[in-house]
KETORLO-570969 format. One record per atom (N, C-alpha, C): residue in three letters; atom name; x, y negated, z negated. Coordinates in nm, 4 decimals, m for minus. Each point is the difference from the previous one (the first is absolute). Layout:
<recs>
[ala CA [X Y Z]]
...
</recs>
This chain:
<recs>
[unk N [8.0374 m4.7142 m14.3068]]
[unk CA [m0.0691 m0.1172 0.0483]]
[unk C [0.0298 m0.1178 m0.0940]]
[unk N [0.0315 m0.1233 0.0515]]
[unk CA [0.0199 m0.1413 m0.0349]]
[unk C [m0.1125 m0.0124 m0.1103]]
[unk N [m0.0180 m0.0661 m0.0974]]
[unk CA [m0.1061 m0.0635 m0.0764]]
[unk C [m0.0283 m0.1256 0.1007]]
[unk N [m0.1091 m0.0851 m0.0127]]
[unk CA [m0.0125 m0.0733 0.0789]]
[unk C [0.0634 m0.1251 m0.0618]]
[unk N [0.0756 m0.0163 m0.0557]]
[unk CA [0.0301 m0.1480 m0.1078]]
[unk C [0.1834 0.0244 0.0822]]
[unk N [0.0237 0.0986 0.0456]]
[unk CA [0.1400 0.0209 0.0070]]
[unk C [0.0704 m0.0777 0.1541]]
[unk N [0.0465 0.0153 0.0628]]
[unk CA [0.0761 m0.0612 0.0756]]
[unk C [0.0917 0.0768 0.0980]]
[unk N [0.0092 0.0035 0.0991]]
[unk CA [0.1414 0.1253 0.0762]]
[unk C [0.0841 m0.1231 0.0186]]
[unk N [0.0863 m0.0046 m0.0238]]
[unk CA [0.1597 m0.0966 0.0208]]
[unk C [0.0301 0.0360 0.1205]]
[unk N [m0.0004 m0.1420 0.0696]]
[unk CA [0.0705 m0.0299 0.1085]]
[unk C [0.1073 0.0560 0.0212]]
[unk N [0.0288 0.0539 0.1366]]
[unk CA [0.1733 0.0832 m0.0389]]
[unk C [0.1090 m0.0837 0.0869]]
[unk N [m0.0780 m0.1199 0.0764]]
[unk CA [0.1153 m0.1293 0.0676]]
[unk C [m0.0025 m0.0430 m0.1443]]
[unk N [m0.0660 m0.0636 m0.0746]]
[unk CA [0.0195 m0.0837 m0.0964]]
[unk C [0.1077 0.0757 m0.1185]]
[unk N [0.0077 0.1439 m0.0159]]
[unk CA [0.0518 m0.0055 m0.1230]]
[unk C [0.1221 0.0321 0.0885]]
[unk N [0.0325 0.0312 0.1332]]
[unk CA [0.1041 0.0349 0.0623]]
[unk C [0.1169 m0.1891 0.0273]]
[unk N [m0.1295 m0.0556 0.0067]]
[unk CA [0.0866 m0.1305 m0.0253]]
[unk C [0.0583 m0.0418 m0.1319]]
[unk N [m0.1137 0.0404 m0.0724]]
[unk CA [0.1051 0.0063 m0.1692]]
[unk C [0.0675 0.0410 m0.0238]]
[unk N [0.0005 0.1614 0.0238]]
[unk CA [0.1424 0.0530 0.0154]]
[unk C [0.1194 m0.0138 0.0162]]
[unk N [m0.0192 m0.0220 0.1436]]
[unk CA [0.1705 m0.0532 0.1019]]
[unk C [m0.0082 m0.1472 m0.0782]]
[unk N [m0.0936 m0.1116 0.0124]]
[unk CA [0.0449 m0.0805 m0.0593]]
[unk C [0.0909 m0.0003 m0.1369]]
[unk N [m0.0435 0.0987 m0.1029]]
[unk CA [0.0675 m0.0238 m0.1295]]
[unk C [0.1512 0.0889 0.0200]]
[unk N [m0.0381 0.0741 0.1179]]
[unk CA [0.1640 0.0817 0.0303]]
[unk C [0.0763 m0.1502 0.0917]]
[unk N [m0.0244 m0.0622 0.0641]]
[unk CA [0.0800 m0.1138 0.0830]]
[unk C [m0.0044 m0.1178 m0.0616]]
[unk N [m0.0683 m0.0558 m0.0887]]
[unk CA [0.0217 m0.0814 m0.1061]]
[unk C [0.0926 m0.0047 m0.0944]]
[unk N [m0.0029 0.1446 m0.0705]]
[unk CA [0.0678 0.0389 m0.1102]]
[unk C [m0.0837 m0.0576 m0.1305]]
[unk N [m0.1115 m0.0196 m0.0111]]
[unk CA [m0.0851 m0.0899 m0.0827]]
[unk C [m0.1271 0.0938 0.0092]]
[unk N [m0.0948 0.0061 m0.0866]]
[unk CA [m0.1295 0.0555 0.0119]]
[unk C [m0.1076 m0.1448 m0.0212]]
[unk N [m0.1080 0.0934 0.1199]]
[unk CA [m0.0529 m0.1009 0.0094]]
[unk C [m0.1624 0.0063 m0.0877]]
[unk N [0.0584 0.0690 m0.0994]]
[unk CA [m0.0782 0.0061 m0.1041]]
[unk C [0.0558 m0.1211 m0.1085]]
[unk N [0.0760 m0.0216 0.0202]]
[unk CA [0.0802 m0.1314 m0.1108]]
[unk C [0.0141 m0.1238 0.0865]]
[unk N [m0.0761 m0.0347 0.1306]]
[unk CA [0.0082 m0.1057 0.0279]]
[unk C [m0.1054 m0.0529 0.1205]]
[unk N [0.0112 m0.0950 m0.0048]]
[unk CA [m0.0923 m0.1031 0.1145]]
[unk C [0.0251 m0.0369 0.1362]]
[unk N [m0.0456 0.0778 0.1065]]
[unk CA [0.0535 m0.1043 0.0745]]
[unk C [m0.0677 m0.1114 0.0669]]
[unk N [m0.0222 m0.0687 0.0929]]
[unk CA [m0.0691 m0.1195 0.0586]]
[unk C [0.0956 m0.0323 0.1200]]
[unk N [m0.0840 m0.0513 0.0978]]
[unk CA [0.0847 m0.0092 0.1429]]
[unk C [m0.0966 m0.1065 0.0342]]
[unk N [0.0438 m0.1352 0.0183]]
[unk CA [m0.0407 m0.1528 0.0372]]
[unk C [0.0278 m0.0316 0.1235]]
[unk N [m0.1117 m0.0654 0.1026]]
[unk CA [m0.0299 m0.0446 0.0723]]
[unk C [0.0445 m0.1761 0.0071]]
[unk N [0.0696 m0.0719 0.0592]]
[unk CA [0.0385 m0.1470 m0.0109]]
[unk C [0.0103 m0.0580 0.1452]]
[unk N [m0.0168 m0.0901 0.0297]]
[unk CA [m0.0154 m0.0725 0.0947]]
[unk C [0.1659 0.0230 0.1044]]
[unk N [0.1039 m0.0036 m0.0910]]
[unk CA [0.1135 0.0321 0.0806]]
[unk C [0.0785 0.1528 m0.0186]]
[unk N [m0.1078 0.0783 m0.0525]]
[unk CA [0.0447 0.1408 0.0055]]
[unk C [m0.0625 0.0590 m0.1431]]
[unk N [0.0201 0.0552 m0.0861]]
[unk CA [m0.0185 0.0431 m0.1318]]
[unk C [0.0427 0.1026 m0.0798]]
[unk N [0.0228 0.0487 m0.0898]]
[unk CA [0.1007 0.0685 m0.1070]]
[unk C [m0.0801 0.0969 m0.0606]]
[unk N [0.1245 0.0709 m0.0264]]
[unk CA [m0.0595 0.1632 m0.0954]]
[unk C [0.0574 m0.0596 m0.1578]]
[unk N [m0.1130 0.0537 m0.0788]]
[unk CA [0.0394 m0.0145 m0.1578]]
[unk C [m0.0244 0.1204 m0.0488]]
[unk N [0.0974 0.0076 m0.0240]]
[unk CA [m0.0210 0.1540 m0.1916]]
[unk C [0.0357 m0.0594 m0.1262]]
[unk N [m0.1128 0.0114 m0.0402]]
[unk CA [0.0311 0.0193 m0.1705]]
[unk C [0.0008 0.0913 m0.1066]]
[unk N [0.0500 0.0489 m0.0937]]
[unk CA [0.0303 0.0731 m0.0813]]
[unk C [m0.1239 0.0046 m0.0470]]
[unk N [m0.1275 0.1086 m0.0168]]
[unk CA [m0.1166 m0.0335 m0.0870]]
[unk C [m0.0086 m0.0314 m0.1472]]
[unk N [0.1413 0.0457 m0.0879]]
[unk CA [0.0125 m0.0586 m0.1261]]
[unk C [0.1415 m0.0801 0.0310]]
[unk N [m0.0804 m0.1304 m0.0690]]
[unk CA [0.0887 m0.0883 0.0010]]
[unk C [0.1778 0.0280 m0.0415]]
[unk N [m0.0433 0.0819 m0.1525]]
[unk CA [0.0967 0.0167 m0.0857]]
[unk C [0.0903 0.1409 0.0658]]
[unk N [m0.0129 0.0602 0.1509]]
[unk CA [0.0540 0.1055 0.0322]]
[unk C [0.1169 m0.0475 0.0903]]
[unk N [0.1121 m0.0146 m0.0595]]
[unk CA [0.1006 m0.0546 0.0733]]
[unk C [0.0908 0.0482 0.1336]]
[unk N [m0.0298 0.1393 m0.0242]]
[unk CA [0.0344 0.1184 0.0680]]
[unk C [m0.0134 m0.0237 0.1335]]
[unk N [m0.1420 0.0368 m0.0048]]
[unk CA [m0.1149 m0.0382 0.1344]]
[unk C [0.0261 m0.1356 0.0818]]
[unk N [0.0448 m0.0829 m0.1056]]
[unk CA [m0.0535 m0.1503 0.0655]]
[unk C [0.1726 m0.0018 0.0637]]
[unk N [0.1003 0.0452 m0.0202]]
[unk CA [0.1209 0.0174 0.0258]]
[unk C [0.0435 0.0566 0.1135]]
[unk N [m0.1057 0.1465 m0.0131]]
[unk CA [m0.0316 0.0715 0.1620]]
[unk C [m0.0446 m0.0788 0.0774]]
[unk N [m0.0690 m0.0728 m0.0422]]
[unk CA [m0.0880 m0.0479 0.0635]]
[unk C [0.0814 m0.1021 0.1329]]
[unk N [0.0619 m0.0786 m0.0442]]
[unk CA [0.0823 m0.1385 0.0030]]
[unk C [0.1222 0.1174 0.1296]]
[unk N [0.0658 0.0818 m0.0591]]
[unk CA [0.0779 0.0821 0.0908]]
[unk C [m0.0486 0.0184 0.1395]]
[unk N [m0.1426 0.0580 m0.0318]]
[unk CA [m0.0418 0.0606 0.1327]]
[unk C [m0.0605 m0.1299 0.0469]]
[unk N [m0.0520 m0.0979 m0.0388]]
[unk CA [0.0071 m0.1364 0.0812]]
[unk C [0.0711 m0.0387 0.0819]]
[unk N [0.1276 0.0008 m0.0474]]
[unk CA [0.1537 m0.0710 0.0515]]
[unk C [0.0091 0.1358 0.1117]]
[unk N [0.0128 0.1134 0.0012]]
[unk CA [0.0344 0.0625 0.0469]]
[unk C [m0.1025 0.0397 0.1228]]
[unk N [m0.1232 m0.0827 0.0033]]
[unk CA [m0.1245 m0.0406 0.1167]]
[unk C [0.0938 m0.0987 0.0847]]
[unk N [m0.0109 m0.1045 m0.0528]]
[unk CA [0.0680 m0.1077 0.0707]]
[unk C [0.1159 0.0509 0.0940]]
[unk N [0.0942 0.0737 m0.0551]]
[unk CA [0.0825 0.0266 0.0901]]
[unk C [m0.0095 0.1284 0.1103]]
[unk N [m0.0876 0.0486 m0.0593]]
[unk CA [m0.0104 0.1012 0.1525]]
[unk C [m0.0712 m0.0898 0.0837]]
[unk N [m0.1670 m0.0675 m0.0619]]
[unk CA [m0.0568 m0.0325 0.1096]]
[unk C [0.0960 m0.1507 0.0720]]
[unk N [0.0767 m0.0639 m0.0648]]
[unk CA [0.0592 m0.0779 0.0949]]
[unk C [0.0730 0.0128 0.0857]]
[unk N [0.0987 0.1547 0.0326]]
[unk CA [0.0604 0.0289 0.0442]]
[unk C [m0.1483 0.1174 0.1754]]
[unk N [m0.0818 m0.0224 m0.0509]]
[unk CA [m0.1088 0.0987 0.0746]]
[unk C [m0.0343 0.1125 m0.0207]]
[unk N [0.0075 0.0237 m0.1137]]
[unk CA [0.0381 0.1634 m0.0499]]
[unk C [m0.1288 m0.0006 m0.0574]]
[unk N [m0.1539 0.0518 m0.0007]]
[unk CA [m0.1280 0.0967 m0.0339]]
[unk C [m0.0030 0.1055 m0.0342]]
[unk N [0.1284 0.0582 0.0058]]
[unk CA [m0.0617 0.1524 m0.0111]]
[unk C [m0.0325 0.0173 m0.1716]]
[unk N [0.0012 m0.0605 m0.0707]]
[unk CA [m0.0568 0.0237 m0.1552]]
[unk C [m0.1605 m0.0263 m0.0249]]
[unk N [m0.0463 m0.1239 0.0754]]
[unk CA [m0.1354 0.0607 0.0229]]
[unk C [m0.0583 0.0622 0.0956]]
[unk N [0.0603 0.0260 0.1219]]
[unk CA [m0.0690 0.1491 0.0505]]
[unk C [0.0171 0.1267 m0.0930]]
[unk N [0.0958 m0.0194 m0.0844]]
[unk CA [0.0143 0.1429 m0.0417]]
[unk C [m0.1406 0.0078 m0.1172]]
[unk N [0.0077 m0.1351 m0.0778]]
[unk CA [m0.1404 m0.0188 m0.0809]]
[unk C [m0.1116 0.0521 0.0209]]
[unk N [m0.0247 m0.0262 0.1490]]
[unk CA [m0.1416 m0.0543 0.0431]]
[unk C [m0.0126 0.1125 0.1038]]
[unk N [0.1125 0.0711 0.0066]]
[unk CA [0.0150 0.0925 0.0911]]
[unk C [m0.0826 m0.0222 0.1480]]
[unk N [0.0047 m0.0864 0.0460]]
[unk CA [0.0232 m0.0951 0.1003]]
[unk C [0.0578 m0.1161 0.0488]]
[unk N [0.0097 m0.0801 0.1459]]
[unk CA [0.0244 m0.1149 m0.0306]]
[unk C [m0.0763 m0.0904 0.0095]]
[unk N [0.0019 m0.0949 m0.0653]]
[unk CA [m0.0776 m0.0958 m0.0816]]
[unk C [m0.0272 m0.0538 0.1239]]
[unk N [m0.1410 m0.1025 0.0571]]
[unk CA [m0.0406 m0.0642 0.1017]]
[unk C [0.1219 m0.1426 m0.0376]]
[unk N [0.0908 m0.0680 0.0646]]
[unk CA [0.0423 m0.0790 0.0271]]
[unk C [0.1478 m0.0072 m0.0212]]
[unk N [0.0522 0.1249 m0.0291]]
[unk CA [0.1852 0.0518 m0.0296]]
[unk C [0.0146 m0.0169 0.1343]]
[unk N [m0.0095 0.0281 0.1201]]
[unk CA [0.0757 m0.0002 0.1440]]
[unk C [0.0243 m0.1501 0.0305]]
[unk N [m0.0641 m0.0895 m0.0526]]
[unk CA [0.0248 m0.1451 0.0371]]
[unk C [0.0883 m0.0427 m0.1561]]
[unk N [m0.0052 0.0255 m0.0663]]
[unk CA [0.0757 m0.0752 m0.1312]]
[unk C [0.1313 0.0956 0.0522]]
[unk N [m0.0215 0.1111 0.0414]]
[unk CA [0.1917 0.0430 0.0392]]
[unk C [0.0613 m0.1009 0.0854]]
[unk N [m0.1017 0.0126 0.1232]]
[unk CA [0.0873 m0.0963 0.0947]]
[unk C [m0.0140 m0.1158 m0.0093]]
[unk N [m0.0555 m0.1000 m0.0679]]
[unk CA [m0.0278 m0.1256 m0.0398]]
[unk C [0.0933 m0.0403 m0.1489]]
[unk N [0.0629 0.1010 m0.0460]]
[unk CA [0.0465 0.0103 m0.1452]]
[unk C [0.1052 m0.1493 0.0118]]
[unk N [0.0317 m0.0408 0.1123]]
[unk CA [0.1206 m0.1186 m0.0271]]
[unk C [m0.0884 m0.0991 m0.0175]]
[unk N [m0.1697 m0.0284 0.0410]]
[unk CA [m0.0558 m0.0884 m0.0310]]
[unk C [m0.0909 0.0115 m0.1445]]
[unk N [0.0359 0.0860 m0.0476]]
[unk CA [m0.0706 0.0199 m0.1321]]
[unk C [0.1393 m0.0117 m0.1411]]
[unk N [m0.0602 m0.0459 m0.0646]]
[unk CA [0.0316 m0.0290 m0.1243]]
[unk C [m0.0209 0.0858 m0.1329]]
[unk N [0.0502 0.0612 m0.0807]]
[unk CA [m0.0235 0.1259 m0.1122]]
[unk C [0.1036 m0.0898 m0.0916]]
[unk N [m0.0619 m0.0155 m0.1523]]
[unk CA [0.0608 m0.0918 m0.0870]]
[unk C [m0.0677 0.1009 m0.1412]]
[unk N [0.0599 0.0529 m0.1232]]
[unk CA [0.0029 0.0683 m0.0826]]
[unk C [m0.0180 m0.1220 m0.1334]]
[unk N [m0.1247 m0.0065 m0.0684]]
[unk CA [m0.0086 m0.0702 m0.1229]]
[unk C [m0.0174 0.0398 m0.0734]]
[unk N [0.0146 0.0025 m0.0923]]
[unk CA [0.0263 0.1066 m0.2025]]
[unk C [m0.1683 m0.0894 m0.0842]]
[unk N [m0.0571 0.0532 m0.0237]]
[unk CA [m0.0671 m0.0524 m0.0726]]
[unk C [m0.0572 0.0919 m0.1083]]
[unk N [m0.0554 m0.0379 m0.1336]]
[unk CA [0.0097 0.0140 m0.1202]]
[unk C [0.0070 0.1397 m0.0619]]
[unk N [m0.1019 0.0898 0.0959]]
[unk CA [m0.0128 0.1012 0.0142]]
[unk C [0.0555 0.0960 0.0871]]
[unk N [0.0646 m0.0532 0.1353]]
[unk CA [0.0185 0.1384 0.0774]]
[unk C [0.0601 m0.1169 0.1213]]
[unk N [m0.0923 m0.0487 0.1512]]
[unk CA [0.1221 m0.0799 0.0375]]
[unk C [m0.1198 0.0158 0.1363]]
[unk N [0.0359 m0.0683 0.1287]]
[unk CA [m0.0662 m0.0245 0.1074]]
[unk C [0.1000 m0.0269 0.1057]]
[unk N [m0.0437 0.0137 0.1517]]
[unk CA [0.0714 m0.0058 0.1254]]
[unk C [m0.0834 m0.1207 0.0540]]
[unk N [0.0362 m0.1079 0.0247]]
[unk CA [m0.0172 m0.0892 0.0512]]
[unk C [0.0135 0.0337 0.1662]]
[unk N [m0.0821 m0.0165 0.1023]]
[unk CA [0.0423 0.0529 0.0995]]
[unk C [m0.0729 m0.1232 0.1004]]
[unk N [0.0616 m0.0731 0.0982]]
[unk CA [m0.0074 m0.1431 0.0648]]
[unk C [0.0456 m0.0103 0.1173]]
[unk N [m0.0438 m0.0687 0.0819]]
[unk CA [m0.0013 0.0372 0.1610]]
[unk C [m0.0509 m0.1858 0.0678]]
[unk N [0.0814 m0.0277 0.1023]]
[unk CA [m0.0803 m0.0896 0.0431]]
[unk C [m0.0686 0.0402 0.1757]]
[unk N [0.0138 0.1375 0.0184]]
[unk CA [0.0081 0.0689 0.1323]]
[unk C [m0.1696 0.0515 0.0119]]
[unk N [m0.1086 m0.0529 0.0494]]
[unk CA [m0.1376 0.0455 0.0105]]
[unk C [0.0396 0.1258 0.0205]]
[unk N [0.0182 0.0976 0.0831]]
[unk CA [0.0233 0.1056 0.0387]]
[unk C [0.0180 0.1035 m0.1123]]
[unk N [0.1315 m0.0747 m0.0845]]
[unk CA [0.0125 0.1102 m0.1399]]
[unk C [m0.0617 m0.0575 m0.1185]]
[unk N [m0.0579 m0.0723 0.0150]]
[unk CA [m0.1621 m0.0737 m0.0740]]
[unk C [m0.0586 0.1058 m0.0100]]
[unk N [m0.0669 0.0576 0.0826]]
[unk CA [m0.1334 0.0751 0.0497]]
[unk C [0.0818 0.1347 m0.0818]]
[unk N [0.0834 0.0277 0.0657]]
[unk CA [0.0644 0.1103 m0.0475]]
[unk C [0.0323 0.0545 m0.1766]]
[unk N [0.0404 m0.0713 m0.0570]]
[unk CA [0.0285 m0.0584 m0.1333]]
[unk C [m0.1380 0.0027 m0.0757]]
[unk N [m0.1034 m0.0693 0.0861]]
[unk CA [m0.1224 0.0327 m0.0589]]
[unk C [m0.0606 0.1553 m0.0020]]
[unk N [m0.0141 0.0556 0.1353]]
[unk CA [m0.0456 0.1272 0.0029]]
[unk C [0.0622 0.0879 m0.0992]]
[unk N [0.1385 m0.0421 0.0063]]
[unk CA [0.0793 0.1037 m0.1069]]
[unk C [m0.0570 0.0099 m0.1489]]
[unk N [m0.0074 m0.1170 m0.0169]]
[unk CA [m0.0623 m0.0511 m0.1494]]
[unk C [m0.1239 0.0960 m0.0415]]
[unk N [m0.1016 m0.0654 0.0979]]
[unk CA [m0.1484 0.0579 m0.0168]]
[unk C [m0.0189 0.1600 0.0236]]
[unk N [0.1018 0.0684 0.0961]]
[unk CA [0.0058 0.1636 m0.0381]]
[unk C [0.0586 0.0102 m0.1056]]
[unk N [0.0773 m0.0742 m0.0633]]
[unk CA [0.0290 0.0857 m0.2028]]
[unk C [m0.1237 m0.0825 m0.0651]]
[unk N [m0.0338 m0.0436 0.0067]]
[unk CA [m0.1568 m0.0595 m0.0849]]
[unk C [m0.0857 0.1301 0.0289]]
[unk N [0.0024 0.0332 0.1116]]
[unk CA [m0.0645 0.0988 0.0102]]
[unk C [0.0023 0.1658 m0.0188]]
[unk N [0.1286 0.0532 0.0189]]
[unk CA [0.0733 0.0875 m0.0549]]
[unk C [0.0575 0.0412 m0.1182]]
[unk N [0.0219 m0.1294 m0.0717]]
[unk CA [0.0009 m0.0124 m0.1526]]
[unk C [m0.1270 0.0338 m0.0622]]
[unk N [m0.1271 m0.1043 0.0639]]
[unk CA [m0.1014 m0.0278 m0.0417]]
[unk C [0.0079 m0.0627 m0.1601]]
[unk N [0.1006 m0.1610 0.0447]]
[unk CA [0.0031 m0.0456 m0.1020]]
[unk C [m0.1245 m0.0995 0.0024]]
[unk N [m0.0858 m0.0298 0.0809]]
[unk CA [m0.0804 m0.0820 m0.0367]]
[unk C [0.0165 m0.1381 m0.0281]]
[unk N [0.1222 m0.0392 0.1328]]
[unk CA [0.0297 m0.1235 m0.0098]]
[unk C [m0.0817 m0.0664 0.0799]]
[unk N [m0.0176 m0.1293 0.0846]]
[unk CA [m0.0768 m0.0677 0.1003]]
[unk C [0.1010 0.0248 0.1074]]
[unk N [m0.0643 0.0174 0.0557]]
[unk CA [0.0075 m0.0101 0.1534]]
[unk C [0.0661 m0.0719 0.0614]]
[unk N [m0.0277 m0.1499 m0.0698]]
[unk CA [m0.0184 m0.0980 0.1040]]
[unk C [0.1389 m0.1395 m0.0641]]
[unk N [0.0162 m0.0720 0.1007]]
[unk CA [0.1095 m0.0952 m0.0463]]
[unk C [m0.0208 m0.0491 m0.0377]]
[unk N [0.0737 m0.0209 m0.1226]]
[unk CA [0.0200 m0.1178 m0.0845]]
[unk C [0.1369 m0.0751 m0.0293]]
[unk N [0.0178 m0.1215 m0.0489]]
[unk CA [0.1136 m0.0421 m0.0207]]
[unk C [0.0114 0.0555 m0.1659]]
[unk N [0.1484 m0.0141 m0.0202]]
[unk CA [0.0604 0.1115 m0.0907]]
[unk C [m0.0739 m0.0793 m0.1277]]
[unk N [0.0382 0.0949 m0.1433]]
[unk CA [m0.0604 m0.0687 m0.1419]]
[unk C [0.1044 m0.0626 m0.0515]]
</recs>
């Protein structure tokens, strides 16, 4: 029997940690992620959790660049395999993918996907996508749109 102070672990959640740190190539014990909401679409960020871990923040930056180009081309299957589903709003960012935009930025720590749309349709879409890894992560980002920092 459990003590009562103890906890049973989620087995989606550590199954997303898992595959994530196997399809990353990064653990996501050494880093951050965050997924932003913006008025014309919004971006995934990872950061290295120690600054000084160059390694990580290097992986990091790889598997960024290497987002951008599957998902611009329509290619999901790296977060279904994550999330071991598909994410609420991948069937419209596939077929909408010529009106969407995926742009790869390096920043200090680890690096972000800029992701931009002027198409309402893959608006909505782009968003839903967002707010199921806020939620699947359970990074405890907002919800809600904002223009970028």
């Amino acid at each position: 029997m459990l003590a009562q102070h103890q906890e049973v672990a989620d087995p989606h959640a550590a199954g997303v940690d898992a595959r994530g740190d196997h399809a990353m190539g990064f653990s996501h014990d050494k880093s951050a992620h965050h997924f932003r909401l913006y008025p014309d679409g919004g971006a995934i960020e990872v950061d290295a959790s120690d600054p000084n871990d160059v390694v990580t923040r290097d992986e990091i930056r790889a598997h960024l660049n290497h987002i951008v180009q599957l998902f611009a081309a329509g290619d999901f299957r790296l977060p279904m395999f994550i999330h071991d589903t598909v994410p609420p709003g991948v069937s419209v960012m596939e077929s909408k993918r010529g009106a969407i935009v995926y742009a790869f930025e390096a920043t200090q720590e680890g690096g972000r996907v800029h992701i931009t749309t002027a198409d309402a349709e893959a608006l909505k879409a782009i968003h839903l996508f967002l707010d199921f890894q806020i939620e699947d992560h359970e990074t405890g980002d907002p919800e809600i749109v904002a223009l970028p920092r």
